[in-house]
C-alpha angles and dihedrals in degrees: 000000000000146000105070121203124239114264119269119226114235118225114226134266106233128084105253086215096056098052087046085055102053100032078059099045091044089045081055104046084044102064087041084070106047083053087065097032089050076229104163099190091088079154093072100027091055091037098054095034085065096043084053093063114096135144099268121051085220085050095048090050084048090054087036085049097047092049093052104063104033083057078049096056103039089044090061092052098047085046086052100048090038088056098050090057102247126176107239094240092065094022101055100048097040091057090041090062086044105049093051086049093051085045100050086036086063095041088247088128089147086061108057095094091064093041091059096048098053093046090061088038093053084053104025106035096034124186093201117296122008096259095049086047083055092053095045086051101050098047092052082056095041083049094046089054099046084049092052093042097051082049101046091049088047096046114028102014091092106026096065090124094059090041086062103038100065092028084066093039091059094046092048083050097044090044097054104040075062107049086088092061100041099050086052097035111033118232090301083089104050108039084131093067102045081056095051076060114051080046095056086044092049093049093048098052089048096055084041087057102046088034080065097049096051086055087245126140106268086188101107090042088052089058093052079046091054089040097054089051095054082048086051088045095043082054102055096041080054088054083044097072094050088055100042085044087056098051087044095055083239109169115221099237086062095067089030088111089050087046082045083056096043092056096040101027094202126142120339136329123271122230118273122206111264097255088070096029096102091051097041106052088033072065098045089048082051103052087042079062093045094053096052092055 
């Protein structure tokens, strides 16, 4: 088989509005809170808080955690070359290297971009001395936080079930609009989609596994879970024909009327030269499946 077709890009999950909604509602809190706190780095607390909303409240304290120590880390380097006294041009660099080695030797790898900022704002944007711009600087993270935790638990605490909804609705569209090219292309067409995926997979562990911990039925969670692995499976099957049509020296063309169904998934499905038959009716047993969800 030959002739694969270019990758498609695969839109996102998440309802644009939503998040407006809540990067709005945790910059605002956010700023709420510095009123009360007398913070004056509304630049870091608006900016995290936004980058700790996300569509589960157990996925926003991973990202707060996660900023909080990497600002942690890298503010401990940038205090310790401000104190000594160090020129920007060696210091910065110096605590920048070692914040993203402290990061990676922790296993805190996701943290390492806002290490690294907060080693060059302790030195290059100072508060006074460097232990009073560590302290400015933590408690804008620990405010941001604070801001995208209290929005997360208002908003999405409770609509999982429409997050999810729509999330899996989007994933179902996006997987079999892709079954066609990657049956003629391999997986090399349709990486987006294997990432949608892994995405949608990630999200609903997570809200399992803080569903569990509230004490609240994960059951409905557990079906969309089970439904984003037989999309996984139907796309790969899908992958699978490319690749056995390949070893078979099957031309495209020849599977061109099955590619036609895919796309369409009317009737019943034609008739695919031997080399693909396992593949392909191990797919159509999977949409059937699918269908019946």
């Amino acid at each position: 088989m030959k002739t694969a077709r270019p990758t498609l890009v695969a839109p996102g999950l998440g309802n644009p509005w939503f998040l407006t909604v809540k990067a709005a509602l945790a910059t605002a809190l956010a700023l709420g809170l510095d009123a009360l706190t007398g913070n004056v780095d509304h630049v870091s607390s608006t900016f995290i808080a936004v980058l700790c909303v996300s569509p589960t409240v157990l996925m926003g304290l991973r990202r707060a955690g996660t900023q909080l120590g990497g600002s942690l880390l890298g503010g401990l380097w940038g205090t310790a070359l401000a104190a000594l006294g160090a020129p920007l041009l060696l210091g910065v660099p110096v605590a920048v290297g070692g914040a993203l080695l402290s990061t990676f030797a922790l296993r805190l790898g996701l943290a390492y971009p806002v290490a690294a900022f907060s080693a060059l704002f302790i030195q290059a944007v100072p508060r006074g001395g460097p232990m009073a711009t560590l302290e400015v600087r933590l408690i804008a993270v620990l405010t941001a936080a604070v801001s995208g935790f209290v929005v997360n638990v208002l908003v999405s605490g409770g609509a999982y079930r429409g997050i999810f909804e729509r999330r899996l609705e989007k994933g179902r569209e996006l997987v079999l609009g892709l079954l066609g090219p990657a049956a003629t292309g391999g997986g090399g067409a349709v990486q987006d989609g294997f990432g949608v995926l892994s995405t949608l997979e990630g999200e609903l562990a997570l809200a399992m596994e803080e569903v569990r911990w509230r004490r609240r039925d994960v059951r409905q969670l557990g079906a969309w879970a089970r439904e984003t692995a037989r999309l996984r499976e139907a796309l790969h099957l899908a992958c699978e024909i490319h690749y056995q049509g390949e070893a078979a020296e099957v031309a495209t063309q020849e599977i061109a009327p099955f590619v036609a169904w895919l796309e369409a998934r009317e009737g019943d499905p034609p008739p695919v030269p031997a080399g693909v038959e396992n593949a392909a009716d191990r797919l159509v047993e999977a949409l059937w499946r699918l269908a019946s969800r």
